[in-house]
C-alpha positions as CSV (number, residue, x, y, z in Angstrom):
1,X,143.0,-175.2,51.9
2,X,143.6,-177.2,48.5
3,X,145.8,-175.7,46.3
4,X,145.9,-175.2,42.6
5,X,148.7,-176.3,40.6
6,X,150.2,-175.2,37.1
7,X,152.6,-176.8,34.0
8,X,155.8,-174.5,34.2
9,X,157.1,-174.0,31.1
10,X,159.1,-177.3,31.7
11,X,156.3,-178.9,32.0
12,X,154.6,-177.6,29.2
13,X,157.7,-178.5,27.3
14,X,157.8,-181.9,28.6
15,X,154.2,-182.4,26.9
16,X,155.1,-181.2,23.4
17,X,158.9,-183.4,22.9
18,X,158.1,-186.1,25.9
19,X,162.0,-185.7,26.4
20,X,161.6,-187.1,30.2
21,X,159.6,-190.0,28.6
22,X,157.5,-190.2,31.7
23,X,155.5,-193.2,33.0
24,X,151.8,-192.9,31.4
25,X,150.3,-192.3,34.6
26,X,151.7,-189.4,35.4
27,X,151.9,-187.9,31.6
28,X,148.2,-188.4,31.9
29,X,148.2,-186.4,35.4
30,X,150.4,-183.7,33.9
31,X,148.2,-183.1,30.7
32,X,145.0,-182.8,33.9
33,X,147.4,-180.0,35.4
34,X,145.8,-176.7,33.9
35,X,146.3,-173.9,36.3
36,X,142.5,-174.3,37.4
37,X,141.8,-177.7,38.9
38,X,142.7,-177.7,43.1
39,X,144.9,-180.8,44.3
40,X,141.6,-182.3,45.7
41,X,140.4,-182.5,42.1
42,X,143.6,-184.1,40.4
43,X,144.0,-186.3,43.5
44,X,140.6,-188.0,43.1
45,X,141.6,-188.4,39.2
46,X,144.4,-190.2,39.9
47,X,143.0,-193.7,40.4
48,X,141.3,-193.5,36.5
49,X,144.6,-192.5,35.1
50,X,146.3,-195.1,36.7
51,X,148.6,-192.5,38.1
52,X,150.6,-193.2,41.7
53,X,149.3,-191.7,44.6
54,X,152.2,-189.4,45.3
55,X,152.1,-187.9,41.2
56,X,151.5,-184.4,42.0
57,X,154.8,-184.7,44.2
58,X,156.5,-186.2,41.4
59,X,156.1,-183.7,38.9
60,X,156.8,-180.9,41.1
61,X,159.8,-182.4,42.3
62,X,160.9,-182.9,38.9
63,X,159.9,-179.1,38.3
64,X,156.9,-179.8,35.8
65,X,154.1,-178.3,37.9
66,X,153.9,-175.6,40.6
67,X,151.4,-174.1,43.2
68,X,150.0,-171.0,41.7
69,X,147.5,-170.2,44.7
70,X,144.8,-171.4,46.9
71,X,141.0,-172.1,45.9
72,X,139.9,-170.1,48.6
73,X,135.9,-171.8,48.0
74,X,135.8,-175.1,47.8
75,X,132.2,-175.2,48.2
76,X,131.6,-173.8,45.5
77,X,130.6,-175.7,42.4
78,X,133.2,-176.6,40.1
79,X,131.6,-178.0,36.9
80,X,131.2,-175.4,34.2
81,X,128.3,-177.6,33.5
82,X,126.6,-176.3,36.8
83,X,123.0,-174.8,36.6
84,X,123.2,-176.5,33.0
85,X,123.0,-180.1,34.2
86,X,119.4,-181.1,33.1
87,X,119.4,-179.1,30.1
88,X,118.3,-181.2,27.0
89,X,120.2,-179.4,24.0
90,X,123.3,-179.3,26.0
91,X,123.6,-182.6,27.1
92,X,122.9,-183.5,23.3
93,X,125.4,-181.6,22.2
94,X,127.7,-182.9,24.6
95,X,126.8,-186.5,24.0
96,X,126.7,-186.5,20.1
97,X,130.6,-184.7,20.3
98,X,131.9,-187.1,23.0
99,X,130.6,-190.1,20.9
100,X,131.9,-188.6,17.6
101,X,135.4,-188.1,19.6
102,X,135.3,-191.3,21.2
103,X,134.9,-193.1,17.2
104,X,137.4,-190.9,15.5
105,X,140.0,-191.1,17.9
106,X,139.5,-194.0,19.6
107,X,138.1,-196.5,17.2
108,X,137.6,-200.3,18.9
109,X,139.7,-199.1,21.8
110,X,136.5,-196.9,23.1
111,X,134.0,-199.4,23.3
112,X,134.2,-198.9,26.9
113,X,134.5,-195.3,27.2
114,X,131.2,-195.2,25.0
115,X,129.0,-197.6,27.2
116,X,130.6,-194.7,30.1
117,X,129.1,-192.3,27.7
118,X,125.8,-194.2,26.9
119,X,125.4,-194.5,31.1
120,X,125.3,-190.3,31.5
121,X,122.5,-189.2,31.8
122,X,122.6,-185.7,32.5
123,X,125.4,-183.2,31.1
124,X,127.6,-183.1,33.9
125,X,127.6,-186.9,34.1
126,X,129.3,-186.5,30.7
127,X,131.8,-183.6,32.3
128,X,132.7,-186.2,35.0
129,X,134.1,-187.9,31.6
130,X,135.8,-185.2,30.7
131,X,139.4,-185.9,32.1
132,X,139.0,-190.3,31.8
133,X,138.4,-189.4,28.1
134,X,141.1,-186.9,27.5
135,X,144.0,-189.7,29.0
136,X,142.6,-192.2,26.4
137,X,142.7,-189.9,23.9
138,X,146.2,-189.1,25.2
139,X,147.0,-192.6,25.1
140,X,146.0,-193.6,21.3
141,X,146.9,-190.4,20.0
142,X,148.7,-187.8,21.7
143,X,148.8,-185.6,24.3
144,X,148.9,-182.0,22.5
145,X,145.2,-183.4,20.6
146,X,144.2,-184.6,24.1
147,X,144.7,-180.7,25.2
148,X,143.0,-179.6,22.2
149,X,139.9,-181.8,22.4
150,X,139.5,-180.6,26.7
151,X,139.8,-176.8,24.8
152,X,137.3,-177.8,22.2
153,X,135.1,-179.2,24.7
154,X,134.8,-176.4,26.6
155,X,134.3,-173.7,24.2
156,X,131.2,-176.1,23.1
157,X,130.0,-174.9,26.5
158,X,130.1,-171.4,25.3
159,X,129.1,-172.1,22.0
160,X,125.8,-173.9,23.3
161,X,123.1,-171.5,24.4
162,X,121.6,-171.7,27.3
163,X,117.6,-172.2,28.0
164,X,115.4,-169.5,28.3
């Protein structure tokens, strides 16, 4: 059974004052921690956000995350992008806000993370971004506008209708 994991309200804390001035790696991992994503998930992020292997440990040992249940389907798909994936307006929409983000917060430091971009070709290729894109964004600029864009993102989801 994978579990799902949470910020405790040190946690959350620790992402608006940075008082623990953690090790990028696993700030990164903490800003991924969202009450939703199963330690499968953040485990197979860690190698892209250059976290250590034993992060999720860390940050509940320290107190900054907790187990708030089990996913008790793991089958089951996990990309709010699923049933959407070859759909033409919203892997525009997707792409044209990913590249927009990537050149206003980014700048010269996302050339790379745009030719990631320019490689999707399908809307939940660009989801697979999702979390890669947030740390750099994280990174450059901060975490709290990192949590806002993966908000933003996903109410474009909603916001996008959906084929006849």
């Amino acid at each position: 059974m994978a579990y799902i994991h949470a910020k405790t309200a040190a946690g959350r804390q620790e992402i608006e004052d940075r008082a623990r001035r953690l090790p990028p790696g696993l700030r990164s991992i903490l800003l991924m921690v969202d009450g939703q994503r199963d330690d499968d998930e953040l485990t197979g992020m860690l190698p892209g956000l250059r976290a250590p292997d034993d992060a999720l440990e860390q940050l509940a040992q320290m107190g900054l995350i907790e187990i708030t249940g089990g996913s008790l389907a793991p089958a089951a798909p996990r990309a709010l992008t699923a049933g959407r994936e070859q759909d033409p307006q919203l892997y525009k929409q997707l792409y044209d806000w990913m590249s927009e983000s990537v050149r206003k917060h980014l700048g010269l430091k996302g050339y790379f993370m745009q030719l990631k971009i320019e490689r999707c070709t399908d809307a939940s290729g660009l989801e697979k971004l999702w979390p890669e894109m947030a740390a750099a964004v994280s990174k450059a600029k901060s975490p709290a506008l990192a949590n806002r864009w993966l908000e933003e993102t996903r109410a474009l989801l909603l916001t996008t209708p959906q084929p006849a």
